[in-house]
N, C-alpha and C positions, 0 to 999 in steps of 0.2 A: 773700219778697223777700230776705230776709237768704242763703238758700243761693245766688240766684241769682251772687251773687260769687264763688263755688266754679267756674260756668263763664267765666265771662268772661275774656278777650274768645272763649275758644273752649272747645269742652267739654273737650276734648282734656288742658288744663291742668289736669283737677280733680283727679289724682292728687296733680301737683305742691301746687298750693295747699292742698289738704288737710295735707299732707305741709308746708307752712310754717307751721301755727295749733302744730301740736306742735315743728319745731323753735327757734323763737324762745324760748319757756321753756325748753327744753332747754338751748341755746346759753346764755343767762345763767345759769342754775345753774353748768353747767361754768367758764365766767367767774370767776364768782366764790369755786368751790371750788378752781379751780385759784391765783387768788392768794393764797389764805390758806392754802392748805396750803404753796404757795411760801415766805413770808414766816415760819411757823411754822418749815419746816425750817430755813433760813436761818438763824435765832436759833438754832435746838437746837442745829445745827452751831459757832457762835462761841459756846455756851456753851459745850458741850466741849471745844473749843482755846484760850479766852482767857475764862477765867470771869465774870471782871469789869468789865472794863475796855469791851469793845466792844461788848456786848450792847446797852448801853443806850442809843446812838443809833439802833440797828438798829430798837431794838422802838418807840422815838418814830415814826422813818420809816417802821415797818408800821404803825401809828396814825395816819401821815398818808397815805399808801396807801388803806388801809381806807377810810375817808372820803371819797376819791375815787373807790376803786371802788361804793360806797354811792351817791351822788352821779350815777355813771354807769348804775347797774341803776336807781336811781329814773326817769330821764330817760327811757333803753328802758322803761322798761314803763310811764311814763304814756305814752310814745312808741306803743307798740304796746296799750293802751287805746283810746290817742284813734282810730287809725285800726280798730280793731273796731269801734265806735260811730261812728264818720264818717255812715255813713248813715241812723242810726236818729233822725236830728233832727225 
């Protein structure tokens, strides 16, 4: 009963659906490698230009960033738990 989800509502879509069990973990990795590496660069670059001085709101603001994007991959992926397990009650 579990694959029968794979056709529904038509069989037609089991490429597709197939094809959405792997992009959803895909898409949150990306997510979340691309704001840390964002927010890394960021700092590297005003540490080079202005050593001291600006850094260190920036890196508090990627500490508060971080935390919300945390916050947001927790929510997706108990998010896309619950609905893997939807039926198995």
């Amino acid at each position: 009963s579990y694959f029968a989800k794979y056709v529904q509502p038509t069989p037609i879509l089991l490429p597709i659906n197939i094809l959405e069990d792997f992009t959803k973990p895909l898409s949150l990795s990306f997510r979340l490698f691309g704001n840390i590496l964002a927010d890394e660069l960021v700092v590297a670059v005003l540490v080079s230009l202005v050593p001291l001085i600006v850094p260190v709101p920036l890196i508090l603001l990627g500490l508060f960033t971080s935390g919300i994007q945390a916050l947001i991959f927790a929510t997706l992926s108990g998010s896309y738990i619950g609905e893997a397990i939807e039926g198995h009650h």
